[in-house]
C-alpha positions as CSV (number, residue, x, y, z in Angstrom):
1,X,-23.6,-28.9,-21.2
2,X,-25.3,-26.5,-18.9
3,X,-29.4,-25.7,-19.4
4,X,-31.0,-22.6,-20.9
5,X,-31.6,-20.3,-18.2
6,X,-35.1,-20.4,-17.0
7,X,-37.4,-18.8,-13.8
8,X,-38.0,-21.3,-10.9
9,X,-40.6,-21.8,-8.9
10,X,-41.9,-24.7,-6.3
11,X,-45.6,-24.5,-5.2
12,X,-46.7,-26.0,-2.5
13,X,-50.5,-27.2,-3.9
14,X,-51.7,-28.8,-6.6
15,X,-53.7,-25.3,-7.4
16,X,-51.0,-22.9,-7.1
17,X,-48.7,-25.6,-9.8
18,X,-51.5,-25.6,-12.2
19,X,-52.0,-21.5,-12.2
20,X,-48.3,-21.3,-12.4
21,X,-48.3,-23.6,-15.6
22,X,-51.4,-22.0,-17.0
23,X,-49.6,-18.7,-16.7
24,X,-46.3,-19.4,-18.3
25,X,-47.9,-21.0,-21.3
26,X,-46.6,-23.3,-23.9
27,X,-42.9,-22.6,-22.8
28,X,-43.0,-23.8,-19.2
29,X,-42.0,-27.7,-18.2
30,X,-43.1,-29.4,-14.9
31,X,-40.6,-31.3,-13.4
32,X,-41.1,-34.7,-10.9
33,X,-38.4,-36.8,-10.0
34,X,-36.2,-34.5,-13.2
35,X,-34.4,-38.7,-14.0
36,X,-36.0,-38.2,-17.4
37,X,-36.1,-34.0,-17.9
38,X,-33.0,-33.0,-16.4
39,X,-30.2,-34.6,-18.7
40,X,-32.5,-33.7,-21.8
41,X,-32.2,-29.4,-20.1
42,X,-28.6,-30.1,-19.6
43,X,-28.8,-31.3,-23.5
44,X,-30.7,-28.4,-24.5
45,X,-33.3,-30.4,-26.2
46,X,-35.5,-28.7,-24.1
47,X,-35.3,-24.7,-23.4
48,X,-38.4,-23.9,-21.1
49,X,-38.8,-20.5,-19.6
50,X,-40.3,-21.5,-16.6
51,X,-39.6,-24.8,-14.3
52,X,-42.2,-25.7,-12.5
53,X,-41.4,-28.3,-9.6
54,X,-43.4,-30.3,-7.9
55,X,-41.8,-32.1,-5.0
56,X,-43.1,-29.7,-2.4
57,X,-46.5,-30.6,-2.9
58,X,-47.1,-33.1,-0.1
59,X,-50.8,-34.4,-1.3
60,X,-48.9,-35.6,-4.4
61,X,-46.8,-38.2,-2.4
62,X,-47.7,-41.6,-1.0
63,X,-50.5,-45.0,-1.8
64,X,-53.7,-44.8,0.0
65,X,-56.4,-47.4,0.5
66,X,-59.6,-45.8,-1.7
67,X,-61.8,-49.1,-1.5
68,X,-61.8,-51.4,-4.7
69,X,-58.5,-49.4,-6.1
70,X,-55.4,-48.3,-4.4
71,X,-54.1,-44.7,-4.8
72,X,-50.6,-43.8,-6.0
73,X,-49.5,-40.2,-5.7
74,X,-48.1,-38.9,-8.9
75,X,-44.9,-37.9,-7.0
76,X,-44.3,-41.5,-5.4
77,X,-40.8,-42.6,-5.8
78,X,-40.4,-46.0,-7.3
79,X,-38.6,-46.5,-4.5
80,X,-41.8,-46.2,-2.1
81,X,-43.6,-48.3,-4.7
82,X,-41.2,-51.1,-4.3
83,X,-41.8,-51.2,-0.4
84,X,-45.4,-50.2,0.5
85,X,-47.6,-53.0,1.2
86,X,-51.1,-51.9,-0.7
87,X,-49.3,-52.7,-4.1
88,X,-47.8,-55.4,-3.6
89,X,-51.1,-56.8,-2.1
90,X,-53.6,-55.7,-4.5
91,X,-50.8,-54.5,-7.2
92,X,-48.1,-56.6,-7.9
93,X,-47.5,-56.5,-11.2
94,X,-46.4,-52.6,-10.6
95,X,-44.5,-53.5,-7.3
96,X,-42.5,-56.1,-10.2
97,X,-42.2,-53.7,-13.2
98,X,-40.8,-51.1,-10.9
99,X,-38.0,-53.3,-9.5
100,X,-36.6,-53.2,-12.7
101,X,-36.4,-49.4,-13.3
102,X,-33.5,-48.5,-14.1
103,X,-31.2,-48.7,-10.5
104,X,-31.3,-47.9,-6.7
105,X,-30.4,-44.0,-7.6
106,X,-32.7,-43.5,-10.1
107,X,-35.6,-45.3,-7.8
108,X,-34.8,-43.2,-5.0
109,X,-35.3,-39.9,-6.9
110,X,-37.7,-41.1,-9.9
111,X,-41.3,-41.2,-9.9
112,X,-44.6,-42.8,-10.7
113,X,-46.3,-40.3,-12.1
114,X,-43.2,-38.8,-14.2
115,X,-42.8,-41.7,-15.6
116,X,-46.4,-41.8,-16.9
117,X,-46.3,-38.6,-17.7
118,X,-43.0,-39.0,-20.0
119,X,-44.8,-41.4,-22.3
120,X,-41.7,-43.2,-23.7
121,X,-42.6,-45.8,-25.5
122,X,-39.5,-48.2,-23.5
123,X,-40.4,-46.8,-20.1
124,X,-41.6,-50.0,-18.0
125,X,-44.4,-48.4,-15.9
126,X,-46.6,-47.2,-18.5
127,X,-47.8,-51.1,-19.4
128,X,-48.5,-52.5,-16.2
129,X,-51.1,-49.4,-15.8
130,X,-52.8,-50.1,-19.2
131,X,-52.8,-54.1,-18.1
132,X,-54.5,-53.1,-14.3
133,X,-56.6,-50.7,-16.1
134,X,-54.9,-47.9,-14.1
135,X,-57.0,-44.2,-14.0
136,X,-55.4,-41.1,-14.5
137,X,-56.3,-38.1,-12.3
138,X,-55.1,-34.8,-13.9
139,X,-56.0,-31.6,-12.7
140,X,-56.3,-28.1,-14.7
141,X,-57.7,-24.7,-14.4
142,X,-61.1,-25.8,-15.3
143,X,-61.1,-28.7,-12.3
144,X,-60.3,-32.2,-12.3
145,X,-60.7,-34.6,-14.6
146,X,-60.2,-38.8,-14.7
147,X,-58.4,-39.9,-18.1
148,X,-58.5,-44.1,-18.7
149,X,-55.0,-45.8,-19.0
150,X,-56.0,-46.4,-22.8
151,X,-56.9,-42.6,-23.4
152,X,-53.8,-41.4,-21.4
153,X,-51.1,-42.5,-23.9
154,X,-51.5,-40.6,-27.0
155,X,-47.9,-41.1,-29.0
156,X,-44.5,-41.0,-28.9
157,X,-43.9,-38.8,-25.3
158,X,-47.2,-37.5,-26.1
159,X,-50.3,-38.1,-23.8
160,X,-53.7,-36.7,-22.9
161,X,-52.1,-34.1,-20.6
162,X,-53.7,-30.5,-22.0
163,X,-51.0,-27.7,-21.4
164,X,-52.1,-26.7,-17.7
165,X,-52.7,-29.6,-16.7
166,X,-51.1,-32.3,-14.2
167,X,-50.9,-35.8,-13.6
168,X,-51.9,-35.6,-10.1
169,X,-52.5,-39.3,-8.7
170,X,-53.6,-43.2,-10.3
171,X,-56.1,-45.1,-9.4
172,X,-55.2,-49.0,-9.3
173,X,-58.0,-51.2,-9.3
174,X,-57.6,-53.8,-6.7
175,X,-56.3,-57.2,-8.6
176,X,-55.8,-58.8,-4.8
177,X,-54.9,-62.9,-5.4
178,X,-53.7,-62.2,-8.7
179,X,-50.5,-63.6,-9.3
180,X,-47.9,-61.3,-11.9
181,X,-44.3,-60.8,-13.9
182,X,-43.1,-58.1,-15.4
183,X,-40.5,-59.5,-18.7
184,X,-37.9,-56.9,-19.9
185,X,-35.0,-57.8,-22.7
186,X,-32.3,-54.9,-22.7
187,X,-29.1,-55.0,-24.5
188,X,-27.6,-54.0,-20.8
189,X,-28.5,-53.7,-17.3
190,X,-30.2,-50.8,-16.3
191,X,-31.2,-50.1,-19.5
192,X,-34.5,-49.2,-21.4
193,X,-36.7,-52.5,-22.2
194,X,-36.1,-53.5,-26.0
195,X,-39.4,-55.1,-25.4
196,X,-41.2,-55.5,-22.1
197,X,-44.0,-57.8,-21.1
198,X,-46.6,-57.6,-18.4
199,X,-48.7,-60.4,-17.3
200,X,-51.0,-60.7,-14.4
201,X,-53.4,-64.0,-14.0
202,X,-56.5,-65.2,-11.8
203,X,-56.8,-68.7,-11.4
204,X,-59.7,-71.0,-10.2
205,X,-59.2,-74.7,-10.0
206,X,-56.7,-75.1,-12.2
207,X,-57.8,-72.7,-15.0
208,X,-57.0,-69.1,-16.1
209,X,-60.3,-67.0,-15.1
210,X,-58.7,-63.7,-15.7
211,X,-55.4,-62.4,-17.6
212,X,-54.2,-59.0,-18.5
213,X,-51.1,-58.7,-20.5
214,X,-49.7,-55.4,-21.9
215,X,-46.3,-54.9,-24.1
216,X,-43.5,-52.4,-23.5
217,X,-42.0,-50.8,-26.6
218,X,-44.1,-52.6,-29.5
219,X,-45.7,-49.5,-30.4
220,X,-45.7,-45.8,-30.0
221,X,-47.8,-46.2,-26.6
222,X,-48.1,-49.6,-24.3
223,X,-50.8,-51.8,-26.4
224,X,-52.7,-55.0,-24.9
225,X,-52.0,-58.1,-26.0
226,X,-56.3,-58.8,-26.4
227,X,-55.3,-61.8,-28.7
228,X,-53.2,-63.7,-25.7
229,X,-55.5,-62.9,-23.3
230,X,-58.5,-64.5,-25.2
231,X,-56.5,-67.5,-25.7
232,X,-56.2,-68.2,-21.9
233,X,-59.4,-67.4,-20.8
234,X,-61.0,-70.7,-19.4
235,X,-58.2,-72.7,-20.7
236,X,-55.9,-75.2,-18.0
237,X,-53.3,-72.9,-16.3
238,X,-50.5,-75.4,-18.0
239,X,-47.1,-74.8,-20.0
240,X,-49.0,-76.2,-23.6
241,X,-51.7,-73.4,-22.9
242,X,-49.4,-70.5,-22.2
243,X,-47.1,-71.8,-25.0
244,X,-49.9,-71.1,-27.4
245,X,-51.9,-68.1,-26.5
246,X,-47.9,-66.5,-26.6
247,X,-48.0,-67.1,-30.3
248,X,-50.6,-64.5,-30.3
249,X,-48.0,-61.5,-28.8
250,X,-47.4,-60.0,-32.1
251,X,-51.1,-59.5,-33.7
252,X,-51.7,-56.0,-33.9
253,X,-48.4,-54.5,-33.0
254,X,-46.5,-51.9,-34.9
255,X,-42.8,-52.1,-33.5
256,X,-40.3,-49.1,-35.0
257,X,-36.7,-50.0,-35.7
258,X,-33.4,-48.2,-33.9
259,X,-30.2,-49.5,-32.8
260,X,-31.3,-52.3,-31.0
261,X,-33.6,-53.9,-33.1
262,X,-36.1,-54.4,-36.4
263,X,-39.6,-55.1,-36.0
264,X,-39.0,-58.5,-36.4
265,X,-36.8,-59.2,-33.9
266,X,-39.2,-57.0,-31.5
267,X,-42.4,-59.5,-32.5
268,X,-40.3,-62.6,-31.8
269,X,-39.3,-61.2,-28.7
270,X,-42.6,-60.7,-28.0
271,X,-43.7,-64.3,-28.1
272,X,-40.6,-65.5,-26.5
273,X,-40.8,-62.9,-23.4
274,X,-44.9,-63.4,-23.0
275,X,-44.3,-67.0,-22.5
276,X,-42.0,-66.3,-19.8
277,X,-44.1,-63.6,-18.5
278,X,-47.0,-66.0,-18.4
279,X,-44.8,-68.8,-17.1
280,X,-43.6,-66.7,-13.9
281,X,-47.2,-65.1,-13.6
282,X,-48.8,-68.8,-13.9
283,X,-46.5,-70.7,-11.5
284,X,-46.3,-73.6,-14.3
C-alpha cells in the first residue's frame, strides 16, 4: 500500500527536531532507522501529518567513552553496535543481543535508539538495557532530561517519551570483565523473540559476585528476573547452581498469548532459555 501523504522535514540538531515536533503536535511521528515505522505508514496504521527524520543530526550518531558508562547515540546502527570496541569491552551483553536483530539489512539501517524508542514488547534491545541499567537521555522544549531503563518502558509500544520529546542518547554503565549471552526462541530466523533472555555475570574465585538477567517478551515491557539473580548471588559459578536459580524465571511475569504461544509455554521457555543464558554467560 502506499502511506498517507504527510510534510517532510530533516533537521539537522537536536533543537530544531524537538521545535519541529513540538510544533506539529499530536499528529507528527519521528522517524530513525524507519525498519519498524515505515512498513506500519505503508500499512496505514499510522497517518502522521508531519515526518520528522532524524538521520541528519550528526551528534545523534556514534559510542563515546563518558567515564564509568559508555555513550550510545540514539541513531547508532546496530550495525556500528556490533563492531565498536567500547561495547563489546564494557558492554557485551548489547554487542550479543544486537547480533541477533533481525538480519544484515535491517542492522545496517536500524537503530539503537528506535528500537528503544518502539517499546515492543519482542524487540531484543530493550532487555539488555533494563539488565545494564541503561539511562535514557531524552530532550524536549523544556531541556533535557535522564529517564532510568525501569521508568522508560511504560506498556505495550508505550514509553516515558512526552510528545516533544526525543530519545537522544544511552548511558551504559561500564560492566568491563563481565561475561554475557543474550537467549532468543523464534518460530523462524530473523524473527521477533517468542521469549528472550539476557544474562550478564561477575565472577570472583569461583562464585557469582554479580548477575543481571532481564526477559524479552514476558510482559508488556522487559521485566528483571530479581528472583534468579538472588539465587546466584554468592553461590559456586556451577551447572547445579544455575540449574536452580533458572527455576526462578517465571515469578512475577505476566506473558500474553498470540500465535506463537500461551503463557505457559512462554514461562517454561523462560526457565529453559535462562539456564542456557546463564550457562553461556557462566562458561560452565
Amino acid at each position: 500500500m502506499i502511506p498517507a501523504a504527510f510534510d517532510y522535514v530533516a533537521p539537522t540538531t537536536v533543537d530544531s527536531a524537538v521545535r519541529a515536533l513540538a510544533e506539529a503536535g499530536d499528529e507528527a511521528k519521528v522517524i530513525a532507522g524507519g525498519q519498524s515505522l515505515l512498513p506500519v505508514l505503508r500499512m496505514r496504521l499510522a497517518a502522521p501529518t508531519k515526518l520528522i527524520d532524524l538521520g541528519r543530526i550528526p551528534e545523534m550518531r556514534g559510542v563515546r567513552d563518558g567515564g564509568d558508562h559508555i555513550v550510545i547515540g540514539a541513531m547508532t546502527t546496530h550495525y556500528d553496535i556490533q563492531s565498536d570496541p567500547l561495547v563489546a569491552e564494557h558492554a557485551e551483553l548489547i554487542k550479543l543481543a544486537t547480533d541477533t536483530v533481525a538480519d544484515p539489512q535491517v542492522r545496517h539501517r536500524g537503530t539503537f535508539g528506535g528500537s528503544l524508542a518502539h517499546a515492543d514488547p519482542a524487540g531484543d534491545l530493550l532487555a539488555p538495557a533494563l539488565a545494564l541499567d541503561a539511562r535514557f537521555i531524552v530532550s524536549g522544549m523544556d531541556g533535557r532530561r535522564t529517564v532510568s531503563a525501569a521508568d522508560f518502558f511504560v506498556d505495550f509500544f508505550t514509553t516515558a517519551l512526552h510528545q516533544a520529546e526525543i530519545l537522544i542518547e544511552v548511558h551504559v554503565p561500564k560492566h568491563t570483565g563481565w561475561t554475557a549471552h543474550y537467549e532468543k526462541f523464534q518460530r523462524v530466523a530473523q524473527a521477533w523473540s517468542i521469549v528472550g533472555v539476557a544474562a550478564t555475570v561477575r565472577a570472583d574465585a569461583g562464585k557469582i559476585a554479580e548477575a543481571r538477567v532481564a526477559l524479552t517478551n514476558m510482559a508488556s515491557v522487559p521485566i528483571r528476573a530479581t528472583a534468579v539473580e538472588d539465587a546466584l548471588i554468592g553461590k559456586p559459578a556451577t551447572a547445579e547452581t544455575i540449574k536452580a536459580a533458572a527455576e526462578h524465571a517465571a515469578e512475577g511475569t505476566s506473558p500474553t498469548t498470540d500465535g506463537n504461544a500461551d503463557p505457559a509455554y512462554r514461562q517454561h521457555l523462560a526457565r529453559v532459555l535462562t539456564s542456557r543464558a546463564l550457562t553461556a554467560a557462566a562458561g560452565v
